[in-house]
C-alpha positions as CSV (number, residue, x, y, z in Angstrom):
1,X,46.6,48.7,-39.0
2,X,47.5,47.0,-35.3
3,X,48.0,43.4,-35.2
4,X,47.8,42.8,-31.4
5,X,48.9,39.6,-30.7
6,X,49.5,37.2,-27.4
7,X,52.7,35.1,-27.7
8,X,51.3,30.7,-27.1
9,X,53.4,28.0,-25.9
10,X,52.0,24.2,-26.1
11,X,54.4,22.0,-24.2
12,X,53.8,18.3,-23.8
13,X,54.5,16.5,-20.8
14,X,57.9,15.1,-20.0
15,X,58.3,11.2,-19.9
16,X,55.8,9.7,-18.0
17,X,56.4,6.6,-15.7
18,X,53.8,5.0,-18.4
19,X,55.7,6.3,-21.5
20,X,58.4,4.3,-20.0
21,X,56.8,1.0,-19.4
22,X,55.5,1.1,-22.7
23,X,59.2,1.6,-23.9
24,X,60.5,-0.8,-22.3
25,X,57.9,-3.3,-23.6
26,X,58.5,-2.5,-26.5
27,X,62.6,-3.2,-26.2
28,X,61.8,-6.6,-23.8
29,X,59.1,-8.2,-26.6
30,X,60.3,-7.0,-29.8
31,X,58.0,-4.2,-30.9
32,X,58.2,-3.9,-34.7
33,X,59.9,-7.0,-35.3
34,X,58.8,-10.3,-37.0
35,X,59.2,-12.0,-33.1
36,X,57.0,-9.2,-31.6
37,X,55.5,-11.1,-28.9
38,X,51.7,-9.2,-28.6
39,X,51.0,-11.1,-25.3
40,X,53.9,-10.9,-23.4
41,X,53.8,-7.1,-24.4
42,X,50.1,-6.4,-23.3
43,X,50.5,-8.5,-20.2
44,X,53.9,-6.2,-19.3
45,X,51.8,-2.9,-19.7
46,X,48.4,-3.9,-18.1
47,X,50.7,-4.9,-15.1
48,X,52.0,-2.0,-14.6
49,X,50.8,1.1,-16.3
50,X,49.2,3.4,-13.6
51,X,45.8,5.4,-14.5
52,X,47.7,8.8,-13.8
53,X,51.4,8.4,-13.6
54,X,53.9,10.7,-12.3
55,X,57.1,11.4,-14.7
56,X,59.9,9.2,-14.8
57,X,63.6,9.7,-13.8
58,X,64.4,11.1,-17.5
59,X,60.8,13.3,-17.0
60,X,62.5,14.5,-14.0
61,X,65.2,15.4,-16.0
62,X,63.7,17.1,-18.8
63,X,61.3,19.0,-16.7
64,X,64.5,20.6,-14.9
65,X,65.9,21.6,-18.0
66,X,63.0,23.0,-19.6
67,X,62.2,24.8,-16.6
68,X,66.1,26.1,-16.9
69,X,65.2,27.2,-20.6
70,X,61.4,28.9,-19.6
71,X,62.6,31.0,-16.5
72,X,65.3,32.9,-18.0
73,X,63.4,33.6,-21.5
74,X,60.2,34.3,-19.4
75,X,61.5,36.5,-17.1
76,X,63.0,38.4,-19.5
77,X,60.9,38.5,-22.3
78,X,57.2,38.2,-20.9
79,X,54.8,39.9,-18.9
80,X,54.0,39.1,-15.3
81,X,52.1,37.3,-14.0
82,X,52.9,34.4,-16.7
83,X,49.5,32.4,-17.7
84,X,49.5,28.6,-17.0
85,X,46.5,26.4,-18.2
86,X,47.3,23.1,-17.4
87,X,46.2,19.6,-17.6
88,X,44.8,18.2,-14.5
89,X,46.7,14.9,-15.0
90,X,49.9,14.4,-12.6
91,X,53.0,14.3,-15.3
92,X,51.6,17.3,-16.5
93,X,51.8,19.8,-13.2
94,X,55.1,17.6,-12.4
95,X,56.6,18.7,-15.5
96,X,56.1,22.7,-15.1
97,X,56.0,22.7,-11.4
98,X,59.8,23.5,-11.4
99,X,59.1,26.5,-13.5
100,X,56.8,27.8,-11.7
101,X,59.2,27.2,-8.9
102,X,61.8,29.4,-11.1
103,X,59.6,32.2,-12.1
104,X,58.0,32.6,-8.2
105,X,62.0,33.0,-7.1
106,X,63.1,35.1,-9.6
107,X,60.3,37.4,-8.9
108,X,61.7,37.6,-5.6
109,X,65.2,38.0,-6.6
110,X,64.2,40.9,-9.5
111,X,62.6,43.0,-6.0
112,X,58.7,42.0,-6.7
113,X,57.0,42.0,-3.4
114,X,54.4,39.1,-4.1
115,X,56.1,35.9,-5.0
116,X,53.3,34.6,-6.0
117,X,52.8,36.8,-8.4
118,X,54.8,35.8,-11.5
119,X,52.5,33.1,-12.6
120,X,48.9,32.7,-12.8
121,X,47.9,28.8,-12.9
122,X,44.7,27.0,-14.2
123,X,44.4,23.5,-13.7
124,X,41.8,23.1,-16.9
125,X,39.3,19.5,-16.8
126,X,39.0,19.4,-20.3
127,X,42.8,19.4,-21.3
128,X,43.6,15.9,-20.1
129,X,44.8,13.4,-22.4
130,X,42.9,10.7,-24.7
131,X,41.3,8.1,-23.4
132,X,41.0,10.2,-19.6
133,X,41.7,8.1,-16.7
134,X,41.1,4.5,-16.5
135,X,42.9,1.2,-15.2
136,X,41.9,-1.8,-16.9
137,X,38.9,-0.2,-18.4
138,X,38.0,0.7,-14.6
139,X,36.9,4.8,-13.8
140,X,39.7,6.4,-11.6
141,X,37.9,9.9,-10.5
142,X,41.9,11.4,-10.7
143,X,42.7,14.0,-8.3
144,X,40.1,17.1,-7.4
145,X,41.7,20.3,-6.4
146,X,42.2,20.0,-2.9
147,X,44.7,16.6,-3.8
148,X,45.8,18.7,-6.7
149,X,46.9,22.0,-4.3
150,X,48.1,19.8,-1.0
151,X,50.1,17.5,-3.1
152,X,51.3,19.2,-6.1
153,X,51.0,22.7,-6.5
154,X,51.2,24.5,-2.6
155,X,54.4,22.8,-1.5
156,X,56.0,24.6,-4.8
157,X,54.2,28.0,-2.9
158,X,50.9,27.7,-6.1
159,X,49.0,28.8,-3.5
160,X,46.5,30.7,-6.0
161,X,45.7,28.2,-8.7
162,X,42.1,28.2,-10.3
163,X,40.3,25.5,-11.8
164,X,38.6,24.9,-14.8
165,X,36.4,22.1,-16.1
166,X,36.0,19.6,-13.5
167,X,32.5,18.6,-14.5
168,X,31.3,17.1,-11.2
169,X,32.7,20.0,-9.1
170,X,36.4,20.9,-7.7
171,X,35.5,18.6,-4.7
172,X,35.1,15.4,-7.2
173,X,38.2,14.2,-9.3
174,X,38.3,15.8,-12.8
175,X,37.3,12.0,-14.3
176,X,34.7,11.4,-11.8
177,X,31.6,11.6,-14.2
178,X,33.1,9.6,-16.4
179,X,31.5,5.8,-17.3
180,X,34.5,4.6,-18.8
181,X,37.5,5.6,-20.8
182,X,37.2,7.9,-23.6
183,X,36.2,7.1,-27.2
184,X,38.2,8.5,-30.3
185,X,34.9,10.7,-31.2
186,X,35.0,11.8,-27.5
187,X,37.9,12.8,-28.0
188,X,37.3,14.8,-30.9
189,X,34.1,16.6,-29.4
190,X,36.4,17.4,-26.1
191,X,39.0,19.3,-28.6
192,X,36.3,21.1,-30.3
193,X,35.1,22.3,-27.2
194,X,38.6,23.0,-25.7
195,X,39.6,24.6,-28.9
196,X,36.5,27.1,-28.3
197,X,37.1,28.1,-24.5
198,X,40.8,28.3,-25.6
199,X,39.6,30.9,-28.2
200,X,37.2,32.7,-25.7
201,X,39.9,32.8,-22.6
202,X,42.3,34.5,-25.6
203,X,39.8,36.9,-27.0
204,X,38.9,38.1,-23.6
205,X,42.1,39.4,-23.1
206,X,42.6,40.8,-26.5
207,X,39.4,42.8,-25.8
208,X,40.5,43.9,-22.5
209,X,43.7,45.7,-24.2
210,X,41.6,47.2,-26.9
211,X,39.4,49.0,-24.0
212,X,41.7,50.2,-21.3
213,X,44.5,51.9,-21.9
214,X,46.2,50.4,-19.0
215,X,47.4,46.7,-20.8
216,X,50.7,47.7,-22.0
217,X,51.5,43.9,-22.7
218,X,49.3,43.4,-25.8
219,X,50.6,45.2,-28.8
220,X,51.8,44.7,-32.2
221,X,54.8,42.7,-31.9
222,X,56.0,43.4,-35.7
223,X,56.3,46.7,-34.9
224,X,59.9,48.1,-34.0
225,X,59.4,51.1,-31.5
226,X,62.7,53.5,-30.8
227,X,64.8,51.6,-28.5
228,X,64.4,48.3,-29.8
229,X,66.2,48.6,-33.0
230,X,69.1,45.9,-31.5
231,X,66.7,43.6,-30.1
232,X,67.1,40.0,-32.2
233,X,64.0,38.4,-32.6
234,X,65.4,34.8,-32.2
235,X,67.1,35.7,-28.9
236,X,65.1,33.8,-26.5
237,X,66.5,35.2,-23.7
238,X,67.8,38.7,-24.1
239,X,65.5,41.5,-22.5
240,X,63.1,43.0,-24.4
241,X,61.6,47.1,-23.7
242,X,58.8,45.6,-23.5
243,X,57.7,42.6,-22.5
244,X,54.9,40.2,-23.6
245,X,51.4,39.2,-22.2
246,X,52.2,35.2,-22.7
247,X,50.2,31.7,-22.4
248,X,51.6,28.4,-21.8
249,X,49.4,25.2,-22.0
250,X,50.5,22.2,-20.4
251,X,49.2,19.6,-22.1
252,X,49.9,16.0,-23.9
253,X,50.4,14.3,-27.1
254,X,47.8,12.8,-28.8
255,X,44.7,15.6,-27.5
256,X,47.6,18.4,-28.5
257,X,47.7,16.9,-32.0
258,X,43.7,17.1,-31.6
259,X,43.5,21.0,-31.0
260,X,45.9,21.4,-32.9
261,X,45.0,20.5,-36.2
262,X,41.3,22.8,-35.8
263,X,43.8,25.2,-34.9
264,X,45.5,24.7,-37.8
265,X,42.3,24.6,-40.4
266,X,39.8,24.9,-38.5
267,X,36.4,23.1,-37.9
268,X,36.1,22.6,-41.0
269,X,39.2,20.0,-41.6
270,X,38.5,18.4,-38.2
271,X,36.9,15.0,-38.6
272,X,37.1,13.1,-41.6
273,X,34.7,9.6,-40.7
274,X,33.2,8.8,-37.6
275,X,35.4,6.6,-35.4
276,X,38.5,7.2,-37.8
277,X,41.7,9.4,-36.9
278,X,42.3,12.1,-38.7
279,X,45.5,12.0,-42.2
280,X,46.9,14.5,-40.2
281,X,48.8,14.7,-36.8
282,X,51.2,16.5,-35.1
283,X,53.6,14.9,-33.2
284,X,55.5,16.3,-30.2
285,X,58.6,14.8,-28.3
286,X,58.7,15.4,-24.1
287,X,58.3,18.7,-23.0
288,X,58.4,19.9,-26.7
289,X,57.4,23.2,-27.3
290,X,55.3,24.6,-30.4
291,X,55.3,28.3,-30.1
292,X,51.9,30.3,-31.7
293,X,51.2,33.7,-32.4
294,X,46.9,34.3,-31.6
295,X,45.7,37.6,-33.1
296,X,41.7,37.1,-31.8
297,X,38.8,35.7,-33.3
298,X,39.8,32.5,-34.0
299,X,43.4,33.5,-36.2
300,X,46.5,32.1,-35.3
301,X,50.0,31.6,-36.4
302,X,52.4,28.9,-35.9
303,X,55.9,30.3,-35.6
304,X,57.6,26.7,-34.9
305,X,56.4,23.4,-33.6
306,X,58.1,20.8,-31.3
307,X,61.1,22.0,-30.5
308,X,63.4,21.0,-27.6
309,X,66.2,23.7,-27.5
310,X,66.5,22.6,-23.3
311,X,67.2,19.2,-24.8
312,X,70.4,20.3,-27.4
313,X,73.7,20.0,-26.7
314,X,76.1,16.9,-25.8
315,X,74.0,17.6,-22.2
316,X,70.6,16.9,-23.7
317,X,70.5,15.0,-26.6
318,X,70.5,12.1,-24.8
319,X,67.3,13.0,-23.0
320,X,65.0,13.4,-26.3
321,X,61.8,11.0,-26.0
322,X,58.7,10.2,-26.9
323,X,58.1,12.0,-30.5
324,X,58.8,9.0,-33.4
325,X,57.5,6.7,-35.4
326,X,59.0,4.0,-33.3
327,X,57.1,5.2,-29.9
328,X,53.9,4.7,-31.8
329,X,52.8,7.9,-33.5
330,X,52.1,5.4,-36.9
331,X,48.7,4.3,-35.2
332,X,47.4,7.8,-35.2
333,X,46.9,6.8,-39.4
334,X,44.0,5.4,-40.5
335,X,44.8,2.8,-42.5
336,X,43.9,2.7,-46.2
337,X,41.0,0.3,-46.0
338,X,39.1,2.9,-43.4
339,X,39.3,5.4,-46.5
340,X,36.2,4.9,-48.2
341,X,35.7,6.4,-51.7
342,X,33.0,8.7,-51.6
343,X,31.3,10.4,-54.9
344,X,29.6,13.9,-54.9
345,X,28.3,16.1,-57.6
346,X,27.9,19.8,-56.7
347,X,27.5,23.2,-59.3
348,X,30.6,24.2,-60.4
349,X,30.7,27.8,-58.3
350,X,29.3,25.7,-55.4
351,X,32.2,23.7,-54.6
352,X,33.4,24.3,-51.5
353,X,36.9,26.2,-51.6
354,X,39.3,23.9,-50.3
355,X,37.8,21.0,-52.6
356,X,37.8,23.6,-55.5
357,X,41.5,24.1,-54.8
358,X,41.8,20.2,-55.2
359,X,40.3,20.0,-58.2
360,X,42.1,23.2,-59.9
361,X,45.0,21.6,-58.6
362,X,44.5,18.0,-60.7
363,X,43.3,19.9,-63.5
364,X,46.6,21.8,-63.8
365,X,49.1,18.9,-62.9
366,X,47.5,15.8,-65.0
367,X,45.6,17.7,-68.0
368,X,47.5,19.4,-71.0
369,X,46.3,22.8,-72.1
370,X,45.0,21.7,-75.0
371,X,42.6,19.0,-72.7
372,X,41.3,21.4,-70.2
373,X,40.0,23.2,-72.8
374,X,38.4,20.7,-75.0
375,X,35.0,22.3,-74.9
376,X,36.2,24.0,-78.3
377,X,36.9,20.9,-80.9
378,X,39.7,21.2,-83.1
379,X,37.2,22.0,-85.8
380,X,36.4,25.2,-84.4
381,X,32.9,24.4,-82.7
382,X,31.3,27.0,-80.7
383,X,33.0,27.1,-76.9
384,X,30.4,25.8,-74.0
385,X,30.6,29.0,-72.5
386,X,28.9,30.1,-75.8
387,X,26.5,27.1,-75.4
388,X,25.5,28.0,-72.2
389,X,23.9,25.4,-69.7
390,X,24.5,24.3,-66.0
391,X,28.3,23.1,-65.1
392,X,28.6,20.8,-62.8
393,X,31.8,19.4,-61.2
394,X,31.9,15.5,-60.4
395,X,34.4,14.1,-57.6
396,X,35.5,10.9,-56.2
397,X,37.5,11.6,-52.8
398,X,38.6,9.6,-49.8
399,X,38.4,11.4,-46.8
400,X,39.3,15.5,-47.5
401,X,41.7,14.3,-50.2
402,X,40.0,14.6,-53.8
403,X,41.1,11.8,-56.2
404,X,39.1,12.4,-59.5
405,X,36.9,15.0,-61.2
406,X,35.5,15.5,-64.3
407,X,32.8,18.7,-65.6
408,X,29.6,18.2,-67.1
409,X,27.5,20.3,-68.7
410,X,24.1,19.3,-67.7
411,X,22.5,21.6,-71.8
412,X,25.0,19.7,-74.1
413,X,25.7,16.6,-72.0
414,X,29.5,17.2,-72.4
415,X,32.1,15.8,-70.3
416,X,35.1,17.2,-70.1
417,X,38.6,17.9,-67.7
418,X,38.6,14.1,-66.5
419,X,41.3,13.3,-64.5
420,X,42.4,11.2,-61.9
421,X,45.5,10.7,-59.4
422,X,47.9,8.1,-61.2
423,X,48.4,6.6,-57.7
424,X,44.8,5.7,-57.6
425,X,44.1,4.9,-61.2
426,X,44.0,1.2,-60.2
427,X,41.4,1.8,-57.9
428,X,38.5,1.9,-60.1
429,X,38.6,5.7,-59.1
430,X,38.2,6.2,-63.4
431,X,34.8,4.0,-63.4
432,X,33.6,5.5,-60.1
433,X,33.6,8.7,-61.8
434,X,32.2,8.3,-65.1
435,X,29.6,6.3,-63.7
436,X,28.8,8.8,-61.2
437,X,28.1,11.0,-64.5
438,X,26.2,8.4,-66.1
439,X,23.9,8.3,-63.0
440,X,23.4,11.9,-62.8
441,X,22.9,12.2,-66.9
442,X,20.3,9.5,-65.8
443,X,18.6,11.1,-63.0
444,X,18.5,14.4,-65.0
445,X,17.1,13.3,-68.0
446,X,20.0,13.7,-70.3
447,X,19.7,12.1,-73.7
448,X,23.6,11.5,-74.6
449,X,26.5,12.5,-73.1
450,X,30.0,12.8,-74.8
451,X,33.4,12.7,-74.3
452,X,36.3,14.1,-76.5
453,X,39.4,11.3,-76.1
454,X,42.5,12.4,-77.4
455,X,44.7,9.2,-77.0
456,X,43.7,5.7,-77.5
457,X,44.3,4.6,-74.4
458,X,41.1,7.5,-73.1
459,X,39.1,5.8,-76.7
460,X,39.1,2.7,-75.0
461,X,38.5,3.2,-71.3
462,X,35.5,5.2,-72.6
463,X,34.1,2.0,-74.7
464,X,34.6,-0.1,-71.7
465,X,32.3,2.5,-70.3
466,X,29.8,2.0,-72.3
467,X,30.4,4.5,-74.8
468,X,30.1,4.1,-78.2
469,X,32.5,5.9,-81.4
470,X,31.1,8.4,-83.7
471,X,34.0,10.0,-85.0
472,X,37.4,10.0,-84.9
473,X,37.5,11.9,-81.6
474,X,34.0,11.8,-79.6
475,X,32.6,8.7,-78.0
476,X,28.7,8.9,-76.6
């Protein structure tokens, strides 16, 4: 069966003027030390951060060199024209505008009549950065097209670029709607609904090489026609026999990290609590490059993420910015106090499947054998599946992340397969969920329910619960 695919390149921004004010704050007060001085450090920034900064002298730099990595592996490995959807914001078209530059001469120097005609540029309004564009909480519009063309894009001969989601029109800036800076849920909504038209403006193109038989530059990449036998698949810039319908989105950080993790799972994995980042992120130095395979409706591939191969070497090493720990990346974690514990109780084969996997998961890590089954008493009583009745699955979790489940059968009133994370058994986790089990016995009109202990130490959490002995093994 074909796999058509189109080949996906998210780059992030080189350095920004701000990126470097913020760095330098950081070296001038302190950051992360015990003499961190806060004040001095927010007083640097709010002086002289700039709503939409240009690159800074090492941007500059790094947007030379990637462009000296894309133009050679572009031209020799993807189709023309090359498809550009970038943010509106101004270190974003500063760092690709010398590809562009690149490709539109080597398009010339390769004999192609039209030099405009080896890229195809959107300028996209929803693919700016967090936050959007703001100084001191004050609305900057940012730039509308005609700014964007005269002073950006038509001097590097863009003379074509389309645009893309500027809400009040092309003649407004892209921010000009805007009340005030962004939210962290605004945020979120804006990469949901960039996530979709990314998905639409993909799919399009897939369908279009399905019907006509003139796209030659969608196909199934893991297929090895004759003549391509010698052709190494990590050569990124050795010509290919045929070359590849492409997509590069020119974006930044902290609203990559945003698409990129629905990308990754999906709507389902997005959000975890109103107003609360997300576990997980994905972190990207300047200008690096996380390359994705998209095979249509919604299924993609990541083949590598964030890497700088423009920026290795004794000649570019020193030029790697902007992707750790120490530029700030910890504050896309929630901390553990936004983590709420949260109890649910669902049918056993109504569990949603990645919770299910949780559970399975615990089950088999933190329960012997012999306790995951201990429906069946060592005295040879009848199993519950013999018993019959309704299983139901109780869990404790924080966020996505289960920490504790236990089964009840709602006929016998059996509970069985408790377990919780040893990381969180100090965390009342235990006591959440038996009592979440006592509740629902409650609610359900359950006369007794009983537990099977097998060590002492289960005997008496189970008394402290309430439960009473009647035998050597079962408490009720």
């Amino acid at each position: 069966q074909v796999r058509r695919s189109i080949s996906i390149r998210l780059i992030r921004h080189g350095e920004s003027q701000n990126n470097q004010v913020y760095r330098d704050a950081r070296r001038i007060y302190g950051g992360g030390t015990p003499d961190f001085d806060l004040q001095g450090w927010l007083q640097y920034v709010d002086d002289r951060r700039s709503a939409d900064p240009g690159l800074s002298d090492i941007g500059r730099i790094q947007a030379k060199k990637l462009a000296q990595y894309l133009e050679p592996h572009l031209t020799n490995q993807a189709s023309r024209p090359v498809r550009f959807v970038v943010s509106p914001m101004r270190r974003t078209i500063e760092t690709i505008l010398p590809t562009l530059v690149a490709l539109n001469n080597s398009n010339i120097d390769t004999g192609e009549s039209d030099k405009e005609g080896a890229c195809n540029v959107m300028i996209n309004g929803f693919y700016h950065e967090s936050e959007g564009c703001h100084t001191r909480e004050k609305v900057e519009p940012g730039m509308n097209a005609q700014q964007i063309n005269a002073s950006l894009l038509n001097p590097a001969f863009v003379n074509n670029a389309s645009f893309e989601g500027f809400v009040s029109g092309e003649e407004n800036g892209w921010w000009a709607h805007a009340n005030g800076p962004e939210n962290r849920p605004q945020s979120e909504v804006r990469a949901a609904k960039f996530y979709v038209w990314m998905m639409e403006y993909l799919d399009q193109q897939l369908r279009e090489a399905s019907e006509q038989d003139d796209v030659d530059d969608i196909f199934d990449a893991g297929v090895t026609l004759p003549g391509e036998e010698n052709e190494q698949c990590h050569d990124k810039f050795g010509p290919r026999t045929r070359a590849r319908r492409t997509a590069i989105f020119i974006g930044h950080g902290d609203f990559m990290s945003l698409v990129l993790k629905r990308i990754m799972a999906g709507f389902g994995h997005s959000v975890e609590k109103e107003k609360v980042p997300h576990r997980s992120a994905f972190v990207h130095f300047n200008t690096g490059i996380t390359e994705l395979e998209y095979f249509g409706n919604g299924r993609f591939m990541m083949m590598s993420q964030n890497n700088v191969p423009h920026l290795s070497g004794p000649d570019g090493g020193g030029y790697i910015t902007g992707g750790s720990l120490k530029d700030g990346w910890s504050y896309l974690m929630p901390t553990d106090g936004c983590l709420d514990s949260e109890v649910s109780v669902a049918f056993s084969d109504e569990v949603q499947p990645h919770v299910q996997e949780q559970t399975e998961a615990l089950r088999s890590l933190y329960l012997s054998k012999k306790e995951s089954t201990s429906a069946s008493s060592d005295n040879g009583t009848e199993n519950e599946e013999d018993i019959g009745g309704t299983e139901l699955t109780v869990m404790v979790k924080r966020g996505l992340q289960v920490v504790g489940c236990a089964s009840l059968n709602e006929k016998t009133g059996r509970v069985r397969d408790v377990v919780v994370r040893p990381s969180a058994r100090r965390s009342q986790v235990g006591k959440t969920l038996i009592e979440a089990v006592k509740n629902h016995a409650k609610q359900s009109n359950i006369e007794k329910i009983v537990a099977q202990t097998k060590t002492p130490d289960e005997k008496e959490f189970f008394e402290k619960m309430g439960f009473l002995s009647v035998g050597d093994d079962d408490t009720e």
